[in-house]
N, CA, C and O atoms as a Maestro MAE file, in Angstrom:
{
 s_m_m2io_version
 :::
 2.0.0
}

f_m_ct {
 s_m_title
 :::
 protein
 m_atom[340] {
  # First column is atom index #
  i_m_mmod_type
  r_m_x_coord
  r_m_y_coord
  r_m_z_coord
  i_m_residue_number
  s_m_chain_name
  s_m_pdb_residue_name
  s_m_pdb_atom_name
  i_m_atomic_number
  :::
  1 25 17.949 -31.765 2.933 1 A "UNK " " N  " 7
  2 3 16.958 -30.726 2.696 1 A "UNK " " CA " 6
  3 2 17.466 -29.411 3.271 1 A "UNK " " C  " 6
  4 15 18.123 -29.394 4.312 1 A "UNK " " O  " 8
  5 25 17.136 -28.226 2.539 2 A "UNK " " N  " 7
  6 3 17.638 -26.826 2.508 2 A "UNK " " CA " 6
  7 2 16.541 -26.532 3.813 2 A "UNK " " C  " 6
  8 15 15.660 -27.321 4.151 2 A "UNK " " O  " 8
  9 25 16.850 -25.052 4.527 3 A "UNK " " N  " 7
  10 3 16.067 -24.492 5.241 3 A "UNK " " CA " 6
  11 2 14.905 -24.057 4.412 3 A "UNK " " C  " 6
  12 15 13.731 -24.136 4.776 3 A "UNK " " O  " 8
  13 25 15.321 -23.596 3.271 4 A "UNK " " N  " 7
  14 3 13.675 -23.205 2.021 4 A "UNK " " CA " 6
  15 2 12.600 -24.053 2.437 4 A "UNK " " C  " 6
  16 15 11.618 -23.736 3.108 4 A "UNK " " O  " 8
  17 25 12.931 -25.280 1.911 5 A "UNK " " N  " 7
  18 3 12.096 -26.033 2.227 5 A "UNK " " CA " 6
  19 2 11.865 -26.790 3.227 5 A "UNK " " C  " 6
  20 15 11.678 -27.969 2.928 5 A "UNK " " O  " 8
  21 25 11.832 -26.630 3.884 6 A "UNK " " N  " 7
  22 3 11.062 -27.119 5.668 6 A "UNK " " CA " 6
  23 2 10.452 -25.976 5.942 6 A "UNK " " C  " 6
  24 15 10.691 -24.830 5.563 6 A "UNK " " O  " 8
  25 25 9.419 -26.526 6.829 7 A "UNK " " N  " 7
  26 3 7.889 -26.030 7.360 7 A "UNK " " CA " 6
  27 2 9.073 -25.271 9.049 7 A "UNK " " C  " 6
  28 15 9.920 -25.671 9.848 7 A "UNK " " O  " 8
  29 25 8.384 -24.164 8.740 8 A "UNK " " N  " 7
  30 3 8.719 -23.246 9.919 8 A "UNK " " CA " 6
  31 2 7.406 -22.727 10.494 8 A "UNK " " C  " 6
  32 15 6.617 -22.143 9.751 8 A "UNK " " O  " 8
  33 25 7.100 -22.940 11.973 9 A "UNK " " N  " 7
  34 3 6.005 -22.395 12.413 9 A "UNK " " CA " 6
  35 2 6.333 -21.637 13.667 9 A "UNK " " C  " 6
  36 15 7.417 -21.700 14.247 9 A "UNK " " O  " 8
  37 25 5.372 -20.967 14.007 10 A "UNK " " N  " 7
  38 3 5.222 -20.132 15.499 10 A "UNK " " CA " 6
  39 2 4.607 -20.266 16.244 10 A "UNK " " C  " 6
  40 15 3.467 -20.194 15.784 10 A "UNK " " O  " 8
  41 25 4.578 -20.527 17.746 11 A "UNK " " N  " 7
  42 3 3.585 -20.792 18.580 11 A "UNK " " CA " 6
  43 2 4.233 -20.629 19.909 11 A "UNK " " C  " 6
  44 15 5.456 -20.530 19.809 11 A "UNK " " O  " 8
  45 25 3.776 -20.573 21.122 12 A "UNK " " N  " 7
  46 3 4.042 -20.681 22.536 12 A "UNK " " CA " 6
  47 2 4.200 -21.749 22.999 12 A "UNK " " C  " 6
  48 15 3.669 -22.804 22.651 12 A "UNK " " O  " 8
  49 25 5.275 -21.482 24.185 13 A "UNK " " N  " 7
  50 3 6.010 -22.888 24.836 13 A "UNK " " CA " 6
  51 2 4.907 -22.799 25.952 13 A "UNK " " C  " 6
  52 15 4.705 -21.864 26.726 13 A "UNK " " O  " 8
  53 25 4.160 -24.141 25.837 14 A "UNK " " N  " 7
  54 3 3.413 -24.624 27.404 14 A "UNK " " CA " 6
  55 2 4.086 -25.620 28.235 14 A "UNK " " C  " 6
  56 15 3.485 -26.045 29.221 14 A "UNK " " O  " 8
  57 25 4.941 -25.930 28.035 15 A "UNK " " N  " 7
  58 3 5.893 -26.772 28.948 15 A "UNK " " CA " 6
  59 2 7.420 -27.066 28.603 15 A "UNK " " C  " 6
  60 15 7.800 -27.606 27.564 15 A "UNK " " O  " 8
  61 25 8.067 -26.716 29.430 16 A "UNK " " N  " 7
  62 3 9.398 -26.879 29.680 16 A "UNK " " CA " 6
  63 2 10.187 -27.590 30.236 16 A "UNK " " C  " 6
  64 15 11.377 -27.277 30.199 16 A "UNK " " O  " 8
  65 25 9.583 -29.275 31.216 17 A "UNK " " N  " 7
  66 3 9.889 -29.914 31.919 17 A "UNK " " CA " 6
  67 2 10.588 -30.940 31.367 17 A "UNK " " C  " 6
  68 15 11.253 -31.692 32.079 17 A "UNK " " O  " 8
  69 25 10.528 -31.055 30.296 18 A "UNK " " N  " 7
  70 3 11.366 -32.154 30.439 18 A "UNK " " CA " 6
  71 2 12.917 -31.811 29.477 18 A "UNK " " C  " 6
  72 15 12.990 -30.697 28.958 18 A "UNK " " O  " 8
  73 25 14.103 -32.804 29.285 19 A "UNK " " N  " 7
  74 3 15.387 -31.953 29.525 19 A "UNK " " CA " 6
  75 2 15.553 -32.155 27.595 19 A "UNK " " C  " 6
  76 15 15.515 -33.227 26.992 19 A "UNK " " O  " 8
  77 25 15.690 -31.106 27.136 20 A "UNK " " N  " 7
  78 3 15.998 -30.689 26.384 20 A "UNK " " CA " 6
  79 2 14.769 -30.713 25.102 20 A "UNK " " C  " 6
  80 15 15.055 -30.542 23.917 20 A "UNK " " O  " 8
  81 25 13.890 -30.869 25.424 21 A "UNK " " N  " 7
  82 3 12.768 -30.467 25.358 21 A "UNK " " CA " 6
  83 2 11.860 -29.583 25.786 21 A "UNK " " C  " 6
  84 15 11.756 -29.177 26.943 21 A "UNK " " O  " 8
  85 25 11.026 -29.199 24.624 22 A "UNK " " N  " 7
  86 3 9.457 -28.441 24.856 22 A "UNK " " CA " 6
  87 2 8.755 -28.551 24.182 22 A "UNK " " C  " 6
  88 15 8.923 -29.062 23.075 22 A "UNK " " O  " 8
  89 25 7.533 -28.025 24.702 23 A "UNK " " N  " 7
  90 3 5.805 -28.537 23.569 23 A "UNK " " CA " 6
  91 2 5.936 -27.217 23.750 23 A "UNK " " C  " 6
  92 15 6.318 -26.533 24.700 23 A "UNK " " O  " 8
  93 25 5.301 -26.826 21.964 24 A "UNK " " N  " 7
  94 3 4.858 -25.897 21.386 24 A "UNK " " CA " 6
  95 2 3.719 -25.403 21.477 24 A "UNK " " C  " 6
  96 15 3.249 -25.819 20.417 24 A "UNK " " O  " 8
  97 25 2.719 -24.685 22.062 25 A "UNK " " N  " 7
  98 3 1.615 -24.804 20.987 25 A "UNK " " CA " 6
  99 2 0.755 -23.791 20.125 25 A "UNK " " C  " 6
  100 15 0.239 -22.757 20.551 25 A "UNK " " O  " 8
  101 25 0.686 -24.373 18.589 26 A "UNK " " N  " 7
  102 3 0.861 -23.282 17.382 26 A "UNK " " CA " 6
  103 2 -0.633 -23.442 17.162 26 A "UNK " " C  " 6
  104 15 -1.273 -24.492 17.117 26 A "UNK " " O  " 8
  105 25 -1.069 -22.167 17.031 27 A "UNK " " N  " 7
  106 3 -2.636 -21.600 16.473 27 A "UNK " " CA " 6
  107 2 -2.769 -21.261 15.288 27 A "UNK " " C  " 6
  108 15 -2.166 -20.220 15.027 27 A "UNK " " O  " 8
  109 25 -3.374 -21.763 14.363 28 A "UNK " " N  " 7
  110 3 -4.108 -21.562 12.738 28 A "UNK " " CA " 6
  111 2 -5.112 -20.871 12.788 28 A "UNK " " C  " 6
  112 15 -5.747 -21.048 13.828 28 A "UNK " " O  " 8
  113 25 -5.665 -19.926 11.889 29 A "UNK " " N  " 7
  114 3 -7.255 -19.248 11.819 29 A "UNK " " CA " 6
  115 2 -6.957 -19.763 10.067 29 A "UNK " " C  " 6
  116 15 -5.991 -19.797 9.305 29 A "UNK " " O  " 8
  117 25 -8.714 -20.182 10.006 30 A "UNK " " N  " 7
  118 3 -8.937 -20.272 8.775 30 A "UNK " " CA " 6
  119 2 -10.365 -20.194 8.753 30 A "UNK " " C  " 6
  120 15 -11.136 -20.261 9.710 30 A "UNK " " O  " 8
  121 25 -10.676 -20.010 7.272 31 A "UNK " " N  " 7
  122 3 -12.111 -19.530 6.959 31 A "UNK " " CA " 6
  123 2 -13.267 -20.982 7.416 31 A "UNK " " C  " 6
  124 15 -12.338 -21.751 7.172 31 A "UNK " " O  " 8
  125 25 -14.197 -21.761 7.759 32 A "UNK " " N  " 7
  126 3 -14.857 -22.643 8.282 32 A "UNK " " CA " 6
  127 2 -15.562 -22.813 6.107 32 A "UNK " " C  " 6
  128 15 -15.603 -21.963 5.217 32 A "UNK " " O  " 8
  129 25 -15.826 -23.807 6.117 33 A "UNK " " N  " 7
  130 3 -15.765 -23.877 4.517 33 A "UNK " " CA " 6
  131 2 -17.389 -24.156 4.280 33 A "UNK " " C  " 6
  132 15 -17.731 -24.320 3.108 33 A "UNK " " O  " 8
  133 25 -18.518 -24.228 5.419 34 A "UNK " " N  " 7
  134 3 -19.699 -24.148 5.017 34 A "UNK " " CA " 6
  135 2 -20.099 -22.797 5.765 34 A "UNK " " C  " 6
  136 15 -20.823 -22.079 5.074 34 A "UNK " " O  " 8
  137 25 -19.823 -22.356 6.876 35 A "UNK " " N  " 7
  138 3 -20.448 -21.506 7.622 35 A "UNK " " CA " 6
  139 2 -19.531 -20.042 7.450 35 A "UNK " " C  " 6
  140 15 -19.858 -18.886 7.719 35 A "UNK " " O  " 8
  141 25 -18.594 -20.447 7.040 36 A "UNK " " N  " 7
  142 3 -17.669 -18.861 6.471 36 A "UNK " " CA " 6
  143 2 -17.629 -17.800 7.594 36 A "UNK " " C  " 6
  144 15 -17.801 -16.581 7.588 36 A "UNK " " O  " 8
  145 25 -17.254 -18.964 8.843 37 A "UNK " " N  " 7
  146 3 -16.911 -17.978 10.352 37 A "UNK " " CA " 6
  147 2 -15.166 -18.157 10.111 37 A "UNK " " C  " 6
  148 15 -14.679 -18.860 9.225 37 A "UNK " " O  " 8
  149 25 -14.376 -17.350 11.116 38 A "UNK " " N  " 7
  150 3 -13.468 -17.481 11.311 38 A "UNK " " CA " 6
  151 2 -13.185 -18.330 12.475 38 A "UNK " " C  " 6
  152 15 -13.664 -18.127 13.591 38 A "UNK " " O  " 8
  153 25 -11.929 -19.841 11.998 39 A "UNK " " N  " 7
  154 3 -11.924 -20.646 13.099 39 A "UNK " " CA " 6
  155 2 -10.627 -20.513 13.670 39 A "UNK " " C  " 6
  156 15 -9.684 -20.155 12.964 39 A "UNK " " O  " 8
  157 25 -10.497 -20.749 14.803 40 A "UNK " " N  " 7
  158 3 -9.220 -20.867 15.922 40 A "UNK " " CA " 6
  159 2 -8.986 -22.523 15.991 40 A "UNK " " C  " 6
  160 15 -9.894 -23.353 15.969 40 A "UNK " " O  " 8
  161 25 -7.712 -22.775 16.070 41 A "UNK " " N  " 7
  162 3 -7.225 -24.029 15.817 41 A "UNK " " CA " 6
  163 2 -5.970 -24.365 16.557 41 A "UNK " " C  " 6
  164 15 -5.075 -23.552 16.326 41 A "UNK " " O  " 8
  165 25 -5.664 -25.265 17.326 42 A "UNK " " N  " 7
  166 3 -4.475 -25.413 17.547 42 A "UNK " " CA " 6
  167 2 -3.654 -26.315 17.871 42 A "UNK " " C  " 6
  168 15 -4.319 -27.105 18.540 42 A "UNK " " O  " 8
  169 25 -2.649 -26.669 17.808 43 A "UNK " " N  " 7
  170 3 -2.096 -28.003 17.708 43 A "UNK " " CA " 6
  171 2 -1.362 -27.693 18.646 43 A "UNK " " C  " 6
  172 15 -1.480 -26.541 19.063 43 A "UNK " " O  " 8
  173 25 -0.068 -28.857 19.491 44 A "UNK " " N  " 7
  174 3 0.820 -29.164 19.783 44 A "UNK " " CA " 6
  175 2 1.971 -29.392 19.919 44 A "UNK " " C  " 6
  176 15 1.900 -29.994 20.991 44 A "UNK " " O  " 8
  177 25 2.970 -29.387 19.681 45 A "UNK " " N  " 7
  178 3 4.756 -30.413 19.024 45 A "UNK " " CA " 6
  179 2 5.610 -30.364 19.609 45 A "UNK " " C  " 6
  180 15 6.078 -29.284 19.970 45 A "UNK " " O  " 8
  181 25 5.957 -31.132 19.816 46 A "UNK " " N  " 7
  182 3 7.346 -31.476 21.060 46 A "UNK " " CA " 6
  183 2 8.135 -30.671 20.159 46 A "UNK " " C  " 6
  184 15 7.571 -30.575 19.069 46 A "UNK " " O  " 8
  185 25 9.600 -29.855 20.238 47 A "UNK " " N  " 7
  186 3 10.489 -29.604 20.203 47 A "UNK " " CA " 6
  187 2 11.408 -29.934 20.289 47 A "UNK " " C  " 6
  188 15 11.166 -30.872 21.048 47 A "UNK " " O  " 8
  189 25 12.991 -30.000 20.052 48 A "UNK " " N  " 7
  190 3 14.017 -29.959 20.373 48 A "UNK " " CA " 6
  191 2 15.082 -29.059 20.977 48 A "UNK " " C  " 6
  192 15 15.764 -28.520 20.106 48 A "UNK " " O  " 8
  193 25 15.264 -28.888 21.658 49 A "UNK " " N  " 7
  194 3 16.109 -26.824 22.491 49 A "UNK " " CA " 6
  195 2 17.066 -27.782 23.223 49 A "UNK " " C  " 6
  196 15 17.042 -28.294 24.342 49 A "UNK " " O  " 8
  197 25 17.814 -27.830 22.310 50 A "UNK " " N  " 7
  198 3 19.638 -28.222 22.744 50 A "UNK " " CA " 6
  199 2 19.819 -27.701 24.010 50 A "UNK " " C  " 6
  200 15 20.226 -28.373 24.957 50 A "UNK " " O  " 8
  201 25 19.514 -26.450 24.067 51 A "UNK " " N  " 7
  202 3 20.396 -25.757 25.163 51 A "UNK " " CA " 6
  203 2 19.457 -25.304 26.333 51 A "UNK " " C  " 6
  204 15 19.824 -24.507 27.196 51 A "UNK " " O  " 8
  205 25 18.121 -25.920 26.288 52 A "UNK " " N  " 7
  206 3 17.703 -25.877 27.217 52 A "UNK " " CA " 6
  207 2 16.899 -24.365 27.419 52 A "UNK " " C  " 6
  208 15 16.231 -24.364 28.453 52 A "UNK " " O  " 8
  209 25 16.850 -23.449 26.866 53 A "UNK " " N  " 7
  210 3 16.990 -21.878 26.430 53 A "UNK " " CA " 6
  211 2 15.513 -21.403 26.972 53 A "UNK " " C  " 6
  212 15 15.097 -20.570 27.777 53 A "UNK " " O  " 8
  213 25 15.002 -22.293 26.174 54 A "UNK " " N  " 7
  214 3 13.510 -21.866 26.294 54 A "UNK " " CA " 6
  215 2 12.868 -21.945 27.675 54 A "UNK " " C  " 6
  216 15 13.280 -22.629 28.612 54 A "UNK " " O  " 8
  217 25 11.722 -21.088 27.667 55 A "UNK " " N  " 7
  218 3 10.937 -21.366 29.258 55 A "UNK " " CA " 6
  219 2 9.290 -21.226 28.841 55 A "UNK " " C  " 6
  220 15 9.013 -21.091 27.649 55 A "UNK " " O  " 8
  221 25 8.352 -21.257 29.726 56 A "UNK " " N  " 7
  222 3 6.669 -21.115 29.627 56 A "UNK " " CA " 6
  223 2 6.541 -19.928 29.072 56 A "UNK " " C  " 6
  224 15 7.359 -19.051 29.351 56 A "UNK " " O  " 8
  225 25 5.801 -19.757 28.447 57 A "UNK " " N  " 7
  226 3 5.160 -18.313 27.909 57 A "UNK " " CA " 6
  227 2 6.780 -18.017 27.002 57 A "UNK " " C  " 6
  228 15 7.536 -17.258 27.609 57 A "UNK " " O  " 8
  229 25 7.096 -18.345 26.186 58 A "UNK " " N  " 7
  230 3 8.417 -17.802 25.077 58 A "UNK " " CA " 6
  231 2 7.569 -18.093 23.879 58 A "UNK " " C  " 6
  232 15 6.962 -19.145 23.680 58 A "UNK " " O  " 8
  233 25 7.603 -16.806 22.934 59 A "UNK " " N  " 7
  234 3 7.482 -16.881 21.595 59 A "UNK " " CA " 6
  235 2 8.514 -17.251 20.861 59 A "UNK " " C  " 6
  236 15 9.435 -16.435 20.846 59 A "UNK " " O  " 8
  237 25 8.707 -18.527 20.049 60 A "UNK " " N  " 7
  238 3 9.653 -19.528 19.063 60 A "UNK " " CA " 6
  239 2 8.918 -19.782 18.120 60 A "UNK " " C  " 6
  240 15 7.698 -19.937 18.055 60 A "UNK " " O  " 8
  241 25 10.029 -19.833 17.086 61 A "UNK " " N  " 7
  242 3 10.195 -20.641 15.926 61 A "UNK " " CA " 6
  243 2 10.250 -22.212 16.289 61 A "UNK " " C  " 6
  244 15 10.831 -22.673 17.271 61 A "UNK " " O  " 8
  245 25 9.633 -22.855 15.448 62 A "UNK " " N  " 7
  246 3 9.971 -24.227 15.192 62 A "UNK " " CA " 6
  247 2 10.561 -24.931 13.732 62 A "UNK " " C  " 6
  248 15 9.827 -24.884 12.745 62 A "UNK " " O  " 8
  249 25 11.603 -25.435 13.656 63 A "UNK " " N  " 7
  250 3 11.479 -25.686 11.623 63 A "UNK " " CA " 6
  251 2 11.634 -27.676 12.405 63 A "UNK " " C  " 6
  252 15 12.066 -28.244 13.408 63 A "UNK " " O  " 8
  253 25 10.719 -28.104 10.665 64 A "UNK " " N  " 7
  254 3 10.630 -29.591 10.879 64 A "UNK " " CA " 6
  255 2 12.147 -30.341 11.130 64 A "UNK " " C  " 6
  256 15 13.026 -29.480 11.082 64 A "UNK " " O  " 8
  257 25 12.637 -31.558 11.357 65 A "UNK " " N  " 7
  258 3 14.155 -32.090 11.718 65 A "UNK " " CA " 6
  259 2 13.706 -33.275 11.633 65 A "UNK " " C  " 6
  260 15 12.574 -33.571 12.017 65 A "UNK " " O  " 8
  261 25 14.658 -34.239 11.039 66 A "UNK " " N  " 7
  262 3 14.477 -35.795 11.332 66 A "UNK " " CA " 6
  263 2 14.209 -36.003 12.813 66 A "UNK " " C  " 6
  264 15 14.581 -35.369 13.801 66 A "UNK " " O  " 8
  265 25 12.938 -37.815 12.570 67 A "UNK " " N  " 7
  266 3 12.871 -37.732 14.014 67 A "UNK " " CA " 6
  267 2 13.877 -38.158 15.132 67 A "UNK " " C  " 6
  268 15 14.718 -39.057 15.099 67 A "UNK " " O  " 8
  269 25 13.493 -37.053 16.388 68 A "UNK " " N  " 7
  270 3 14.416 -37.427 17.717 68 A "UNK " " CA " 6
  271 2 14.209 -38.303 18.030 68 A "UNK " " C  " 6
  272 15 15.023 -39.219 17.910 68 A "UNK " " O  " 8
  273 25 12.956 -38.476 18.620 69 A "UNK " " N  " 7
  274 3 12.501 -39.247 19.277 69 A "UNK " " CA " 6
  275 2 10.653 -39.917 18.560 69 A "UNK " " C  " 6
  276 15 10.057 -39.515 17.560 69 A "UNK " " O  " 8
  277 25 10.274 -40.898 19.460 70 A "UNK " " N  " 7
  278 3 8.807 -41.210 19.282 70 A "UNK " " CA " 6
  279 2 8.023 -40.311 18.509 70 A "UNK " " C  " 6
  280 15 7.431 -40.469 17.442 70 A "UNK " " O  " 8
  281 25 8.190 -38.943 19.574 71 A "UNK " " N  " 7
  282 3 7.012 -37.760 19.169 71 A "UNK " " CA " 6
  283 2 8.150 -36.454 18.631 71 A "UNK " " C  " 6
  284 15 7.700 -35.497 18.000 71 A "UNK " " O  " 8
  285 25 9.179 -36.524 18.863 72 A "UNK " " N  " 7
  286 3 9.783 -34.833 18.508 72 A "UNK " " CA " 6
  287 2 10.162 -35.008 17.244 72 A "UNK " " C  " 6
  288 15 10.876 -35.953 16.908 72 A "UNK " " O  " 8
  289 25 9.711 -34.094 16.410 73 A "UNK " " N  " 7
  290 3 10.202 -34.568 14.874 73 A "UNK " " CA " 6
  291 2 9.954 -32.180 14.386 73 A "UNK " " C  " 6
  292 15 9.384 -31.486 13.543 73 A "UNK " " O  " 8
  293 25 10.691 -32.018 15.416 74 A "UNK " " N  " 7
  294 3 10.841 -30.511 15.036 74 A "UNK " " CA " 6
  295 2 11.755 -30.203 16.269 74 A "UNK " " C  " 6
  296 15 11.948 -30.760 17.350 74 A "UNK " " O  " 8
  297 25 12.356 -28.806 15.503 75 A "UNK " " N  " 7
  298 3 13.194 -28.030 16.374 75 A "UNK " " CA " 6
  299 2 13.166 -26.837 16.790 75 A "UNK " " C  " 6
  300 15 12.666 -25.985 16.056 75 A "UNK " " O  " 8
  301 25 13.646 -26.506 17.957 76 A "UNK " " N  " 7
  302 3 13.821 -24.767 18.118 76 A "UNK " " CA " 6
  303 2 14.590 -24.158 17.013 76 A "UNK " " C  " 6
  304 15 15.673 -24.670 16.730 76 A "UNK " " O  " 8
  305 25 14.152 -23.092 16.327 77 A "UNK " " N  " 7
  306 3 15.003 -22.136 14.983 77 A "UNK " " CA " 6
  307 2 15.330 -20.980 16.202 77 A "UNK " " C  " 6
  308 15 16.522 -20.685 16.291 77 A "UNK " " O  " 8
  309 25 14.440 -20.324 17.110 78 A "UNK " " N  " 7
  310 3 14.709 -19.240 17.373 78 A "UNK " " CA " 6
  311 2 13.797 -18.488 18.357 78 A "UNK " " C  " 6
  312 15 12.645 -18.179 18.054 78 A "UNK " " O  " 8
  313 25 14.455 -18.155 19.758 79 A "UNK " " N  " 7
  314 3 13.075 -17.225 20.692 79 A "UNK " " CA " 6
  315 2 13.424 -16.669 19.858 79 A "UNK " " C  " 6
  316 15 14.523 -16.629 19.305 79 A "UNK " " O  " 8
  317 25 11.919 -15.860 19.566 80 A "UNK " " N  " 7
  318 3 11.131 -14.662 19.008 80 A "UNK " " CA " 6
  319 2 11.278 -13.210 20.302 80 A "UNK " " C  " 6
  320 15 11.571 -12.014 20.305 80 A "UNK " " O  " 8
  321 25 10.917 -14.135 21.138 81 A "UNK " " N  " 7
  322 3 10.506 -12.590 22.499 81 A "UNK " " CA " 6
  323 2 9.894 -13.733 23.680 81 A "UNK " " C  " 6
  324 15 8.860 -14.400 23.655 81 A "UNK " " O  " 8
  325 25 11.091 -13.646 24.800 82 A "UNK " " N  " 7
  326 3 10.845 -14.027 26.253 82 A "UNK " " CA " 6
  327 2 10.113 -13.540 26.781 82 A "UNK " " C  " 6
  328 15 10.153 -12.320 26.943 82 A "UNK " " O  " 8
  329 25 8.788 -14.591 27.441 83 A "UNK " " N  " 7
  330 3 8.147 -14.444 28.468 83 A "UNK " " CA " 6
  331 2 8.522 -13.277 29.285 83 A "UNK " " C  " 6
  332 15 9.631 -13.203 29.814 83 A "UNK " " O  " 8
  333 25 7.672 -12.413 29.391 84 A "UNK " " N  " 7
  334 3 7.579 -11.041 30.545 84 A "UNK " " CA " 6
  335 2 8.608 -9.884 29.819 84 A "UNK " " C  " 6
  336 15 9.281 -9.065 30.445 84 A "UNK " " O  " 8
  337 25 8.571 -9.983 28.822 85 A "UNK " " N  " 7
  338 3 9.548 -8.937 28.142 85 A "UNK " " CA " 6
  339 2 8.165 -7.497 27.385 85 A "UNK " " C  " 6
  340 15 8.574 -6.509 26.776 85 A "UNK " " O  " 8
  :::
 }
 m_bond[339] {
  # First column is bond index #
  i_m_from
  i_m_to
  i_m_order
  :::
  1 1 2 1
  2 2 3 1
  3 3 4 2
  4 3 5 1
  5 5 6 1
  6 6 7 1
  7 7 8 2
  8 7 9 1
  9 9 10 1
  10 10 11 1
  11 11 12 2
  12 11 13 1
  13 13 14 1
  14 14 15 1
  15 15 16 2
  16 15 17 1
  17 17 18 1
  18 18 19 1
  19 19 20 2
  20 19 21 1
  21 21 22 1
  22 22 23 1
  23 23 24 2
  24 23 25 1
  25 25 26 1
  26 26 27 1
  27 27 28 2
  28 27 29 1
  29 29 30 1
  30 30 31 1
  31 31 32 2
  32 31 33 1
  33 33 34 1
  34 34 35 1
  35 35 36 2
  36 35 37 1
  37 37 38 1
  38 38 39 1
  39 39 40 2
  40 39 41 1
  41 41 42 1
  42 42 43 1
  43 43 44 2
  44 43 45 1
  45 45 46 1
  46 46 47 1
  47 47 48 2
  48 47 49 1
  49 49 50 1
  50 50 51 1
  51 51 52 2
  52 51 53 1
  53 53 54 1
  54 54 55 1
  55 55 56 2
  56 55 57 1
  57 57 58 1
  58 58 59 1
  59 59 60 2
  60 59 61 1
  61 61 62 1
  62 62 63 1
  63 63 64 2
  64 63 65 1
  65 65 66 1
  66 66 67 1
  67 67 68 2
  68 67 69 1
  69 69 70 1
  70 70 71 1
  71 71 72 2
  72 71 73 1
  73 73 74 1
  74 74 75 1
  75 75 76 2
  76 75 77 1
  77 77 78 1
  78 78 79 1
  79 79 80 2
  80 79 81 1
  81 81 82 1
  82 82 83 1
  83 83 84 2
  84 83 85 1
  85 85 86 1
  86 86 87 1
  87 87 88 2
  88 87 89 1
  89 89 90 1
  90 90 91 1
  91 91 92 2
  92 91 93 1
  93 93 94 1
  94 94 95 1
  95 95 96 2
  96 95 97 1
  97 97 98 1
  98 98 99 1
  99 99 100 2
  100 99 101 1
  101 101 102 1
  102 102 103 1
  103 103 104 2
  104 103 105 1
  105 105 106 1
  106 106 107 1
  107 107 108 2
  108 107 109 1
  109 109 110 1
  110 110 111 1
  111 111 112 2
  112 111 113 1
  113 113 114 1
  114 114 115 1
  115 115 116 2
  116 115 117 1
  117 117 118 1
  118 118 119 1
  119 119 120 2
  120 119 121 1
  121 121 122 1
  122 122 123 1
  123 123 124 2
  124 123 125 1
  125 125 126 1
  126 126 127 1
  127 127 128 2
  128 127 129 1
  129 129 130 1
  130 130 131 1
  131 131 132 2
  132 131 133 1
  133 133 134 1
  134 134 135 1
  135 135 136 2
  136 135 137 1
  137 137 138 1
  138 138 139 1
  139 139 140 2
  140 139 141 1
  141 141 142 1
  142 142 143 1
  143 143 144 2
  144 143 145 1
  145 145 146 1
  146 146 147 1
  147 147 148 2
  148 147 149 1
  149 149 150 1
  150 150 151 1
  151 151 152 2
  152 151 153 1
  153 153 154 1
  154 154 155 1
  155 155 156 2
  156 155 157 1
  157 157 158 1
  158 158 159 1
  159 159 160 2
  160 159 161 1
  161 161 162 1
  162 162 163 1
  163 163 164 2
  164 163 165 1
  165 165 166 1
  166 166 167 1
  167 167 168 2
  168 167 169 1
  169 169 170 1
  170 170 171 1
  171 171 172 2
  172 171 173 1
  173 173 174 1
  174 174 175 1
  175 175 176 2
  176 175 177 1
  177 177 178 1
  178 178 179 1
  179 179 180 2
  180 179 181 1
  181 181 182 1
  182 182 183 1
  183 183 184 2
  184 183 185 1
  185 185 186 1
  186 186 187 1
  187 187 188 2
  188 187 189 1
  189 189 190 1
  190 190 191 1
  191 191 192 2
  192 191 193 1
  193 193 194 1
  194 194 195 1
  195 195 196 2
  196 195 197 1
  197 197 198 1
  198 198 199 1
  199 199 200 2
  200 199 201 1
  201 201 202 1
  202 202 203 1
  203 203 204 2
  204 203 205 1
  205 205 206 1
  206 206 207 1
  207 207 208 2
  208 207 209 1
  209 209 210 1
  210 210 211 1
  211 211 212 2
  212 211 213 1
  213 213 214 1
  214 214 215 1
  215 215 216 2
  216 215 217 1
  217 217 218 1
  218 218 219 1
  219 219 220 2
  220 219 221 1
  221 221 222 1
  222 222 223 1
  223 223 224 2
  224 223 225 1
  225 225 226 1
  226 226 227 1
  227 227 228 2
  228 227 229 1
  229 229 230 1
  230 230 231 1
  231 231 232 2
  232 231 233 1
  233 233 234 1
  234 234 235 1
  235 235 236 2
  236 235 237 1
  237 237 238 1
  238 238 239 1
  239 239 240 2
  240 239 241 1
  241 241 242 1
  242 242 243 1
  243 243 244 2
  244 243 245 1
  245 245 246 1
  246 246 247 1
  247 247 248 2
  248 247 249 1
  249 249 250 1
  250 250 251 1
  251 251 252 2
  252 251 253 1
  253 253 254 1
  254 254 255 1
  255 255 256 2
  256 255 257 1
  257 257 258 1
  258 258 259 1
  259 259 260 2
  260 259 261 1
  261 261 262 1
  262 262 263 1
  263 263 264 2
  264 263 265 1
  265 265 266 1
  266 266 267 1
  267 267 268 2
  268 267 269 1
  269 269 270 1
  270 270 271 1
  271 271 272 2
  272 271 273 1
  273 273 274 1
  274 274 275 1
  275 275 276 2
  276 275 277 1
  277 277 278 1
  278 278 279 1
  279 279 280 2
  280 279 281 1
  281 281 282 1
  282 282 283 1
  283 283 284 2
  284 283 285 1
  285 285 286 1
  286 286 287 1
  287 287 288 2
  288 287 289 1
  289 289 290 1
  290 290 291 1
  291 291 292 2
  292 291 293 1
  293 293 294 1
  294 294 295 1
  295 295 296 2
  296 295 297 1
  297 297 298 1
  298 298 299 1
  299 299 300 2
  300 299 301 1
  301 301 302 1
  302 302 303 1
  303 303 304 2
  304 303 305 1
  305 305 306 1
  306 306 307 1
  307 307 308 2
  308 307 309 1
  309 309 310 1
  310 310 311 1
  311 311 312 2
  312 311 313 1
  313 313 314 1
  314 314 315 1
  315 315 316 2
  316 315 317 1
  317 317 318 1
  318 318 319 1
  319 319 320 2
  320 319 321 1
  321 321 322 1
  322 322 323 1
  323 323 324 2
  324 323 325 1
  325 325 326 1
  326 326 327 1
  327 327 328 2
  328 327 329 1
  329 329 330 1
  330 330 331 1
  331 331 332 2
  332 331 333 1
  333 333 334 1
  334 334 335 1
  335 335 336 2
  336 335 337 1
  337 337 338 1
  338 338 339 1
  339 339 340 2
  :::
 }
}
């Protein structure tokens, strides 16, 4: 599979502890489909960061990857913009 097609998302690193890993976590807004409020949503996803790169508070890319492990079935594409910048 091409980069076209894989799911690329954005979200903040909330943890960095473990080694060559991180959890993501990515926020959706969408319209609520009876009450037509705007909803906040957000998920989770382990990562993959080869190089260890990433830290708490980093804006990244994630694109989907065969799975690593149990739960990591995505990767780091790219910091966006380091924590405290």
């Amino acid at each position: 599979m091409s980069l076209e097609t894989k799911m690329i998302r954005s979200g903040i690193v909330v943890s960095s502890k473990a080694d060559k890993t991180v959890v993501v976590k990515v926020e959706r807004k969408f319209q609520h489909p009876l009450y037509h409020r705007t909803v906040k949503q957000s998920k989770k996803f382990m990562a993959h960061d080869e190089t260890n790169a990433c830290g708490i508070g980093d804006l990244v890319k994630i694109v989907e990857s065969r799975p690593l492990s149990k739960r990591k079935r995505w990767a780091v594409l790219e910091i966006v913009q380091k924590a405290g910048e």
